[in-house]
C-alpha positions in Angstrom: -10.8 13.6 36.9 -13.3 15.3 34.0 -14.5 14.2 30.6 -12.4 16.4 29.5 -9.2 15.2 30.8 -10.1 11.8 29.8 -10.0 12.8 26.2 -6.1 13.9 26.2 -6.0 10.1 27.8 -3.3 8.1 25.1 -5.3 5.0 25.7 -8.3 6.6 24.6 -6.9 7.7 21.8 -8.4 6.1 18.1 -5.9 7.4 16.1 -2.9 6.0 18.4 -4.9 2.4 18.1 -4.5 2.8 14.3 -0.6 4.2 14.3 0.5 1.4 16.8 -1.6 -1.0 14.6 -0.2 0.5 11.1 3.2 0.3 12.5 2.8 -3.3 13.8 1.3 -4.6 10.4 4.4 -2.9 9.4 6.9 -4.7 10.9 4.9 -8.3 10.0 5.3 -7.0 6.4 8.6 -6.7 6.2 10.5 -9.9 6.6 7.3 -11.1 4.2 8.6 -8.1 1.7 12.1 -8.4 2.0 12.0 -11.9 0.4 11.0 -10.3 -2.5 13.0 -7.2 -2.3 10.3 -5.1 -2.0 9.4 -2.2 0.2 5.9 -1.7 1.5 4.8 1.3 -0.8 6.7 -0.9 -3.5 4.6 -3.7 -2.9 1.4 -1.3 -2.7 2.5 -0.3 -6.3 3.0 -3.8 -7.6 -1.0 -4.8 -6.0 -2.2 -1.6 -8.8 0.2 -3.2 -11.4 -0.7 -6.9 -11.1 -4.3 -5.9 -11.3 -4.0 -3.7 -14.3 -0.2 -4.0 -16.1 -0.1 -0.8 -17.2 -1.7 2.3 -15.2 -0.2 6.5 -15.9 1.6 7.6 -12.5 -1.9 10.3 -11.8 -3.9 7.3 -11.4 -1.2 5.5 -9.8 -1.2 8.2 -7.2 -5.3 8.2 -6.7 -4.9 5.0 -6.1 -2.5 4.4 -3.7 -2.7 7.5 -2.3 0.8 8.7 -2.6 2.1 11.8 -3.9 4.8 12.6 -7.1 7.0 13.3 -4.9 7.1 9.5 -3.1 5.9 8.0 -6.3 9.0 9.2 -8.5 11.5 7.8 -6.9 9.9 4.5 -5.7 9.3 4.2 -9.4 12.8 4.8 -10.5 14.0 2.1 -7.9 11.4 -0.2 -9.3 12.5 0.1 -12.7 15.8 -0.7 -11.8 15.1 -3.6 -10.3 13.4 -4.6 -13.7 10.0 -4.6 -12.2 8.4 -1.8 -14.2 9.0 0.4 -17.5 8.8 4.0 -17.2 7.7 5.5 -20.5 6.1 9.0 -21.6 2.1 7.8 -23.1 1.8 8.3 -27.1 -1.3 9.9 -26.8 0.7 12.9 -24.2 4.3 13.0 -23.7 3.5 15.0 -20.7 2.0 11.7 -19.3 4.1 8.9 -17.7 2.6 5.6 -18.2 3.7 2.7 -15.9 3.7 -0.9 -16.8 5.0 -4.2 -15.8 7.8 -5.9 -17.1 8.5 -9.8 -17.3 10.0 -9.7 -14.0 7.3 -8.0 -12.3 5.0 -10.2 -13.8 7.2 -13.2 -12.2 7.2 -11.5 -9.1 3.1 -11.7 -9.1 4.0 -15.6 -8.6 6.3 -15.4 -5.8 4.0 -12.5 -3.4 0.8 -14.8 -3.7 1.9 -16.2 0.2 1.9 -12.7 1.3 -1.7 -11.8 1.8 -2.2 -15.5 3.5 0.4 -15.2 5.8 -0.4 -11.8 7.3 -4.2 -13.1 7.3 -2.7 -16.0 9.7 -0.2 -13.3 11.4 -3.1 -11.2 12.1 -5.2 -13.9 14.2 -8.8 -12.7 13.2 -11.4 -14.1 10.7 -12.5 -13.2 7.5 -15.1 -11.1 9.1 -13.6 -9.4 11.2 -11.1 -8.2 8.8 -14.1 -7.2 6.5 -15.2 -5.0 8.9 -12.0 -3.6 9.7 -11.3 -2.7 6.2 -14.5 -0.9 6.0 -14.4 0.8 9.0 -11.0 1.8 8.1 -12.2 3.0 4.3 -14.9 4.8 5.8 -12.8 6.7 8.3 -10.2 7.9 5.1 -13.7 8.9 3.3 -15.0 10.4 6.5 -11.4 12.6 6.8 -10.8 13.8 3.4 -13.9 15.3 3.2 
């Protein structure tokens, strides 16, 4: 067997390590998220919320690295929920400006578990996880250039 063919090898295969990993952390989300009827991108949206309370849906997308298209309808299902208030910014109606209601900010209290229960689903240190992260980050930087 060549070099070559051990390249098309699925084993050796980085980016199959990191679907079959994404789609794993996934699945350990979920019963986590569904407690607080969240969705995963949901609960990616509520992290940029609980940090800032009020963020306009461009910056929202930079962020999280979604797209309108996902973005405006996982924020219509939020805000029925109660979690966020959609509203056009005073400064541009052209801008839609995203902020937290009293629920979402409730909801803040009730994730805190998540983050330390998939640290103890995940079964590595804080180091490792460090480095995963940034190994991770530095692959995205490394592929969007």
């Amino acid at each position: 067997m060549s070099d070559q063919d051990e390249y098309l090898k699925l084993d050796n295969q980085v980016c199959f390590a990191l679907y079959s990993a994404s789609n794993a952390m996934g699945r350990a989300y979920q019963p986590l998220l569904k407690a607080l009827d969240l969705t995963y991108l949901q609960y990616i949206v509520m992290m940029v919320l609980w940090e800032q309370e009020e963020v306009n849906v461009k910056t929202l997308g930079e962020k999280t690295h979604l797209d309108s298209g996902t973005l405006t309808p996982l924020l219509k299902r939020l805000e029925a929920k109660d979690y966020v208030r959609r509203t056009r910014s005073k400064e541009d109606e052209r801008v839609r400006v995203i902020t937290l209601t009293s629920a979402g900010v409730d909801l803040k209290q009730q994730a805190q578990q998540v983050p330390v229960e998939m640290f103890c689903l995940s079964k590595m240190n804080e180091q490792e996880l460090t480095l995963l992260k940034k190994q991770c980050e530095q692959l995205l930087a490394n592929l969007q250039t």
